[in-house]
C-alpha positions as a LaTeX table, in Angstrom:
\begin{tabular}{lrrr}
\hline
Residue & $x$ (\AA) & $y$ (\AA) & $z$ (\AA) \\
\hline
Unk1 & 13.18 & 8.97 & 12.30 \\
Unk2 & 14.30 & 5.12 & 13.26 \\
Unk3 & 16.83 & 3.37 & 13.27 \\
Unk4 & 17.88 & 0.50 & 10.57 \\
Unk5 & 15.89 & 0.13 & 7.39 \\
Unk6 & 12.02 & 0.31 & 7.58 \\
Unk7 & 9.53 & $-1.76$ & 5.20 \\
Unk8 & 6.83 & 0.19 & 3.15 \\
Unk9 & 4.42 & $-1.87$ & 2.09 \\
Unk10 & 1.68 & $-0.35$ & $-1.12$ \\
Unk11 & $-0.51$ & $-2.00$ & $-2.90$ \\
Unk12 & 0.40 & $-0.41$ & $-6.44$ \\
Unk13 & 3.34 & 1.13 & $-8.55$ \\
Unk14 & 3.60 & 4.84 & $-7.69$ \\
Unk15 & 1.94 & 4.78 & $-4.57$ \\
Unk16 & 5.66 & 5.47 & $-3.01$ \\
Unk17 & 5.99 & 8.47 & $-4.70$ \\
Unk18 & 3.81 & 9.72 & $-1.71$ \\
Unk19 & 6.58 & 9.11 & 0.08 \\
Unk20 & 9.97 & 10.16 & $-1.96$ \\
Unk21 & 11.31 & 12.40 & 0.66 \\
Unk22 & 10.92 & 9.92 & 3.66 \\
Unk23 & 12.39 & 7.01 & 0.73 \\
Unk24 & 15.37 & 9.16 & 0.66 \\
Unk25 & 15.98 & 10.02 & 4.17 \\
Unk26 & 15.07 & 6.13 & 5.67 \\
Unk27 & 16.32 & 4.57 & 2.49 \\
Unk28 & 13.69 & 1.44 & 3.57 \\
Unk29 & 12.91 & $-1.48$ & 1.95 \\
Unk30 & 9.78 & $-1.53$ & $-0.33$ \\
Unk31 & 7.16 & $-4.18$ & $-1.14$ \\
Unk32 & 4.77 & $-3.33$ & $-3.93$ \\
Unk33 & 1.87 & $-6.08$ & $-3.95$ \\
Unk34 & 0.66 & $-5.44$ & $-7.82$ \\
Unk35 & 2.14 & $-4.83$ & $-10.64$ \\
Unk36 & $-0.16$ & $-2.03$ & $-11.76$ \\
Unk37 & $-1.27$ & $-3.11$ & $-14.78$ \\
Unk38 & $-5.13$ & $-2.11$ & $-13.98$ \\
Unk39 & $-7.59$ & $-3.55$ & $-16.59$ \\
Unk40 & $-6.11$ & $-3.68$ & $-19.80$ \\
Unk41 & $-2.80$ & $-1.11$ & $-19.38$ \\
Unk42 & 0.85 & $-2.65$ & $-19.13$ \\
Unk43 & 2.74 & $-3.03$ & $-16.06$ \\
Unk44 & 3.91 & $-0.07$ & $-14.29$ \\
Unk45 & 6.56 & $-1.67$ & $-12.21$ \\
Unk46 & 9.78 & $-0.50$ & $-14.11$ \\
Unk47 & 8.73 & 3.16 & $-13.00$ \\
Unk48 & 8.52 & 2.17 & $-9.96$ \\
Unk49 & 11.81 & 0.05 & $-9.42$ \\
Unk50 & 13.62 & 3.29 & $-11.26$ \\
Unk51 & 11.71 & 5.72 & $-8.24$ \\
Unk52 & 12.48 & 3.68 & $-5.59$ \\
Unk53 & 16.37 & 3.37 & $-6.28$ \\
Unk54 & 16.59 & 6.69 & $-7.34$ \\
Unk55 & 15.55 & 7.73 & $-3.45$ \\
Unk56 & 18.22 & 5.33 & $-2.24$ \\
Unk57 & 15.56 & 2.97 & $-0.98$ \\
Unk58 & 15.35 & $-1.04$ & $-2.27$ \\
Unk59 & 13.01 & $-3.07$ & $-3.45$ \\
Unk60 & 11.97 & $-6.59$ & $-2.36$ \\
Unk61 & 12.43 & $-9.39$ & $-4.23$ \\
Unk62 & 8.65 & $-10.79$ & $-5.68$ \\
Unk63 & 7.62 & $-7.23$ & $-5.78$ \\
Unk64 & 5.18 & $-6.72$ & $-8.42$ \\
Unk65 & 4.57 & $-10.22$ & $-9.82$ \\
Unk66 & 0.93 & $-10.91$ & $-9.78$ \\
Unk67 & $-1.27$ & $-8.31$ & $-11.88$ \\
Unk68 & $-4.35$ & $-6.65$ & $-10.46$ \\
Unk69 & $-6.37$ & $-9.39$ & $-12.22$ \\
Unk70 & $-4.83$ & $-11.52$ & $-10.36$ \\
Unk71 & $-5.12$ & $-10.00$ & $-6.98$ \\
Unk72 & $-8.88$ & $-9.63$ & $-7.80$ \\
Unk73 & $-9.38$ & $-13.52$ & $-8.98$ \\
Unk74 & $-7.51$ & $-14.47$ & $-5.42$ \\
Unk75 & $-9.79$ & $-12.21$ & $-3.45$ \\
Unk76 & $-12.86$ & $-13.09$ & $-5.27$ \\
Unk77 & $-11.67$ & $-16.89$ & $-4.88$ \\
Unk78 & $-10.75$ & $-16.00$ & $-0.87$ \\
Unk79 & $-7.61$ & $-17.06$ & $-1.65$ \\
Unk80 & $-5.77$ & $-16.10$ & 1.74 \\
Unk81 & $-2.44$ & $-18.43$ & 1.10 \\
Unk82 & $-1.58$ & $-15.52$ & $-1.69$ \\
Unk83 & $-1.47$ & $-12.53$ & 1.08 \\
Unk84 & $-0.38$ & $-15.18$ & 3.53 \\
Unk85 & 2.99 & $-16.09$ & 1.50 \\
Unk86 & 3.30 & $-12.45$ & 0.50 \\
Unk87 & 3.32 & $-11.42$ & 4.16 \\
Unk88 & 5.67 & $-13.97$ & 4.67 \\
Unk89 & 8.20 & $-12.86$ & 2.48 \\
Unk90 & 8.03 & $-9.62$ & 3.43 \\
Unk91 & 8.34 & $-10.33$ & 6.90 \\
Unk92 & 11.67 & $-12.25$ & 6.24 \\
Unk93 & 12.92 & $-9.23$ & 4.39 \\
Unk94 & 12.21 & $-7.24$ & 7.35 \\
Unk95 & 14.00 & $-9.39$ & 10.07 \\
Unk96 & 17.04 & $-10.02$ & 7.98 \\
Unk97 & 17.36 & $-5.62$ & 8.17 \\
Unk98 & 15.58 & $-5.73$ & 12.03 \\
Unk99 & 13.23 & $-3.49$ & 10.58 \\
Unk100 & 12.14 & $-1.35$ & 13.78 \\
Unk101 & 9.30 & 0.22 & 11.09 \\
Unk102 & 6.98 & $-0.96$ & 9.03 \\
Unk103 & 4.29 & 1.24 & 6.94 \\
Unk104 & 1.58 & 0.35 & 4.49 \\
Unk105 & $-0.91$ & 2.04 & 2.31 \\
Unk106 & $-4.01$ & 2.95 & 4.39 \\
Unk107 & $-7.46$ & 1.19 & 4.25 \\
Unk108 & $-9.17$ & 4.14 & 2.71 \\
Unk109 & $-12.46$ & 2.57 & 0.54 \\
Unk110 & $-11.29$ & 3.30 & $-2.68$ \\
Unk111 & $-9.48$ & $-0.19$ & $-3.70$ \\
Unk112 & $-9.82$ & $-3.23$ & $-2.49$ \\
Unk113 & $-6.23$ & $-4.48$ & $-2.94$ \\
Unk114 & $-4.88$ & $-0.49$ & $-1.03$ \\
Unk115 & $-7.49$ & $-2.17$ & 1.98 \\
Unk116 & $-5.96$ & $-5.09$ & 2.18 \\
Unk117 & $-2.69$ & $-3.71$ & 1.71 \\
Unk118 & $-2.51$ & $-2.73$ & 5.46 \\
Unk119 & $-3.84$ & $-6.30$ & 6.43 \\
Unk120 & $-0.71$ & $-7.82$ & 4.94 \\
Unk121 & 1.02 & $-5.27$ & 6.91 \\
Unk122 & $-0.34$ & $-6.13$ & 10.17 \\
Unk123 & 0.45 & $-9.66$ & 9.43 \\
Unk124 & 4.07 & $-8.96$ & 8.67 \\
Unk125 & 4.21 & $-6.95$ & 11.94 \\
Unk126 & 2.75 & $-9.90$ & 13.88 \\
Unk127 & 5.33 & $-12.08$ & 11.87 \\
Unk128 & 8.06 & $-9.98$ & 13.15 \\
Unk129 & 6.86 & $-9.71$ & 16.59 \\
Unk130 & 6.97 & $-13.38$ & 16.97 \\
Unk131 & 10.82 & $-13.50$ & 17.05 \\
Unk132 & 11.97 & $-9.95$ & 17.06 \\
Unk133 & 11.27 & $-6.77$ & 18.52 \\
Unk134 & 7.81 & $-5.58$ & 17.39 \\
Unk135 & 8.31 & $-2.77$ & 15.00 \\
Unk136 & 6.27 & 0.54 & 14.76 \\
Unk137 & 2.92 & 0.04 & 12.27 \\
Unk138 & 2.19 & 3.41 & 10.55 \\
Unk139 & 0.21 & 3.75 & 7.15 \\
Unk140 & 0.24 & 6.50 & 4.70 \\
Unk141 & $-2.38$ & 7.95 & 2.31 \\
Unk142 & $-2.71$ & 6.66 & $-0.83$ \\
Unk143 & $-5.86$ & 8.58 & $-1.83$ \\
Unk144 & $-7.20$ & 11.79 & $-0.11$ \\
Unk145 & $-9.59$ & 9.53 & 2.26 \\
Unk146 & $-7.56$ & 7.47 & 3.78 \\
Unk147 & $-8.50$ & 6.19 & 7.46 \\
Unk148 & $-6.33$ & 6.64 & 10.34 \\
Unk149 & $-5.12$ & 9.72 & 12.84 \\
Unk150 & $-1.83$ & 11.57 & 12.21 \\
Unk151 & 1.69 & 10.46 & 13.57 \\
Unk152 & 3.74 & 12.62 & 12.22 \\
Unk153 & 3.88 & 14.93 & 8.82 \\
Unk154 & 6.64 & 17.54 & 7.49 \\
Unk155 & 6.62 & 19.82 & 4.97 \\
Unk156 & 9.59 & 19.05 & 2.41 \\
Unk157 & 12.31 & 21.50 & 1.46 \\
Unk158 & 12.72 & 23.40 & $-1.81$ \\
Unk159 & 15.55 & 21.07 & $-2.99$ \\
Unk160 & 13.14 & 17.80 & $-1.65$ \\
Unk161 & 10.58 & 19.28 & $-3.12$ \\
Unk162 & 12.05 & 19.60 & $-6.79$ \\
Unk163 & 13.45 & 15.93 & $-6.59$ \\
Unk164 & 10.08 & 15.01 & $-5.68$ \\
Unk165 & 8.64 & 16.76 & $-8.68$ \\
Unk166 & 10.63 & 15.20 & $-10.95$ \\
Unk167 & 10.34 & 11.77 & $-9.71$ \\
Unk168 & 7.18 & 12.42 & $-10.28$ \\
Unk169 & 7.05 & 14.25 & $-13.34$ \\
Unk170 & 9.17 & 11.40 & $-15.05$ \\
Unk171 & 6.22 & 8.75 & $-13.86$ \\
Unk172 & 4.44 & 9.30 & $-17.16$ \\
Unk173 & 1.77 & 6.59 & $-16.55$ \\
Unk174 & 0.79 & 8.36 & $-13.47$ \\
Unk175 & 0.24 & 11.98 & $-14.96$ \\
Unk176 & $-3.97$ & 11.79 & $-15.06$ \\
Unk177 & $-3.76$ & 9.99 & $-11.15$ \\
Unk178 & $-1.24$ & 12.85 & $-10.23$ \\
Unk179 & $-3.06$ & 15.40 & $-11.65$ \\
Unk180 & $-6.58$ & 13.95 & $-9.33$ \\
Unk181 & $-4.44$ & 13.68 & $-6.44$ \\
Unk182 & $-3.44$ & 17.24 & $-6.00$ \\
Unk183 & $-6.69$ & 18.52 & $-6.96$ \\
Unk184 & $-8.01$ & 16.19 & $-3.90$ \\
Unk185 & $-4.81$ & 16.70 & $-1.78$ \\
Unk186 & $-2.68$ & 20.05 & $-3.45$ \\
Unk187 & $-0.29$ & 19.63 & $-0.33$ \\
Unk188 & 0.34 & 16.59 & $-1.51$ \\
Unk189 & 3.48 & 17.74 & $-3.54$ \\
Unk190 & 5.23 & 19.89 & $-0.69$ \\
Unk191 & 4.30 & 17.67 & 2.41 \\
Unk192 & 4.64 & 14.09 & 3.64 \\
Unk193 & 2.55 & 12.38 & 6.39 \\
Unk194 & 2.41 & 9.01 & 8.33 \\
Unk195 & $-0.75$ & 7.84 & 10.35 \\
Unk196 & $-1.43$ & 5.53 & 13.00 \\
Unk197 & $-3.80$ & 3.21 & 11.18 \\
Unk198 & $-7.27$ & 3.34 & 13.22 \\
Unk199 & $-9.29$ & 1.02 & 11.18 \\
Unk200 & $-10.74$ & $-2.01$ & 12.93 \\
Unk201 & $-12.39$ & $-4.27$ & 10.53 \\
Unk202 & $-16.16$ & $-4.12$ & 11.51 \\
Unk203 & $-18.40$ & $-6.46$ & 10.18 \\
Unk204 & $-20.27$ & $-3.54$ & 8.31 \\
Unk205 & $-18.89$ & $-1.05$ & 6.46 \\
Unk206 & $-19.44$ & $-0.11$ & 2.89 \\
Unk207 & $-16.32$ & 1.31 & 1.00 \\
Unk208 & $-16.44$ & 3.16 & $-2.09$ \\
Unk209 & $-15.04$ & 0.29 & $-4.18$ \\
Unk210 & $-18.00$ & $-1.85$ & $-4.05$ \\
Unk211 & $-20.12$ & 1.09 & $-5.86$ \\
Unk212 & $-17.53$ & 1.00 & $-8.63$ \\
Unk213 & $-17.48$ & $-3.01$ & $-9.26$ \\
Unk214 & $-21.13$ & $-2.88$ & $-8.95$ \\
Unk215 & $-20.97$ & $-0.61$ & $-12.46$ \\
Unk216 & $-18.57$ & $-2.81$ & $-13.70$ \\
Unk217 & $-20.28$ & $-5.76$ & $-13.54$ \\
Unk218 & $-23.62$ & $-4.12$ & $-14.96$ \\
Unk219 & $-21.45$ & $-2.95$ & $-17.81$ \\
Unk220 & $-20.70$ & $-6.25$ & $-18.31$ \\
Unk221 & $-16.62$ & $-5.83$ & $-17.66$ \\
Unk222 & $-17.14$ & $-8.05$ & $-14.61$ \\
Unk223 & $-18.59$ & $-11.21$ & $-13.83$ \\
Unk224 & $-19.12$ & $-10.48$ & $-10.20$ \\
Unk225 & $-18.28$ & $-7.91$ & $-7.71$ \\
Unk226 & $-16.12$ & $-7.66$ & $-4.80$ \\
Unk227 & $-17.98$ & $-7.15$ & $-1.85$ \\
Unk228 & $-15.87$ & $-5.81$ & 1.96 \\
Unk229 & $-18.52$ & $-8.18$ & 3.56 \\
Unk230 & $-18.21$ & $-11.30$ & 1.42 \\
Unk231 & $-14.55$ & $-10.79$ & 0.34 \\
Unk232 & $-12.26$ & $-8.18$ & 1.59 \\
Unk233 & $-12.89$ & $-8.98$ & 5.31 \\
Unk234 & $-12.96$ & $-12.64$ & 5.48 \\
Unk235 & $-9.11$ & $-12.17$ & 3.87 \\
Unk236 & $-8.22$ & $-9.40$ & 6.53 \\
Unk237 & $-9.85$ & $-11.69$ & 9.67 \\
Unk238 & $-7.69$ & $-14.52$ & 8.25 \\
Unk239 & $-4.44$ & $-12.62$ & 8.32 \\
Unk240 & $-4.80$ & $-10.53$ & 11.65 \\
Unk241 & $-6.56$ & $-13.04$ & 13.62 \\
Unk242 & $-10.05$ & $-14.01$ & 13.89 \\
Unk243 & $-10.56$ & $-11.27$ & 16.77 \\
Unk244 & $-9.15$ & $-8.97$ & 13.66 \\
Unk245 & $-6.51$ & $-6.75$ & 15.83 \\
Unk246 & $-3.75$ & $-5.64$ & 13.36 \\
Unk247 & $-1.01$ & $-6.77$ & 15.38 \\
\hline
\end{tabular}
């Protein structure tokens, strides 16, 4: 598809698995923000380091160091220096390999960190564009809603597909969001997509995630909720520019 080694960019451990066929065949460098640990589970990381090398693909240095809690705390906090260093270290991954493409997970309302995933991305592109060649910004759906219109998709082949399978088969902390994800998506298995990301950071929008830390909180898990308005946007202005274009 390109030339030299891309940069994904997703939010958690596993979310490249979406993506095992195009891993193998672009063998890019991958950035994975958290390290998956969710509320009160272990890290999922080590799955995810064993995925990605078994494609042929590498992983960037820092990947997977701060824990979801963590992420949360620094968006709760607005805490943009956290994304801000992350997209810079990415970004100087990417120009040592002249990365001609970079994708992210897609904004798609179901997490806030998956959202703000593609904001880092569009700062690493704009950090790349500022002494390089800008590269080509695609996303890729994490979840079955994801927001953007499609580039390009293939369907794999029967060998692709059974390497596939068993990457994902031997992801054992992922079996229950596997098993949701082809009930939402069942082509999700036997074909890969990339979209051009369309999103453009309005001042109102309500994603899904806010519901779910509003239960949370009443539940008395969290102290308060993320909010797109109060939180996630604020962070994504900051990184893309206060006019909030992605690149």
């Amino acid at each position: 598809m390109t030339s030299g080694f891309p940069v994904l960019i997703v939010a958690h451990p596993g979310h490249e698995l979406r993506l095992f066929n195009w891993m193998e065949r672009e063998r890019p460098l991958v950035f994975i923000l958290s390290d998956g640990s969710g509320g009160a589970q272990s890290s999922r990381l080590d799955y995810s380091v064993s995925t990605i090398r078994a494609a042929g693909a590498t992983i960037i240095e820092g990947s997977g160091q701060r824990s979801d809690r963590e992420w949360y705390a620094a968006i709760l906090a607005g805490d943009v220096s956290a994304f801000r260093r992350t997209a810079e270290a990415i970004a100087t991954a990417a120009l040592t390999t002249h990365a001609p493409l970079v994708v992210s997970d897609a904004v798609d309302g179901y997490n806030p960190l998956h959202d703000l995933c593609q904001a880092v991305a569009g700062a690493v592109v704009a950090r790349i564009a500022g002494d390089a060649k800008p590269p080509t910004f695609l996303v890729s759906p994490a979840t079955a809603n994801a927001i953007g219109t499609e580039s390009i998709a293939w369907k794999l082949e029967n060998e692709a597909m059974r390497r596939k399978q068993l990457a994902t088969s031997a992801y054992t902390p992922l079996a229950q969001e596997a098993a949701r994800l082809l009930a939402e998506a069942p082509d999700a298995l036997h074909t890969e997509r990339l979209l051009v990301p369309t999103f453009d950071w309005p001042e109102n929008w309500t994603p899904e995630w806010e519901a779910f830390g509003r239960k949370r909180v009443r539940e008395g898990r969290f102290a308060v909720p993320i909010t797109y308005r109060d939180h996630v946007l604020p962070i994504a202005k900051a990184l893309l520019g206060r006019d909030g274009c992605q690149s």
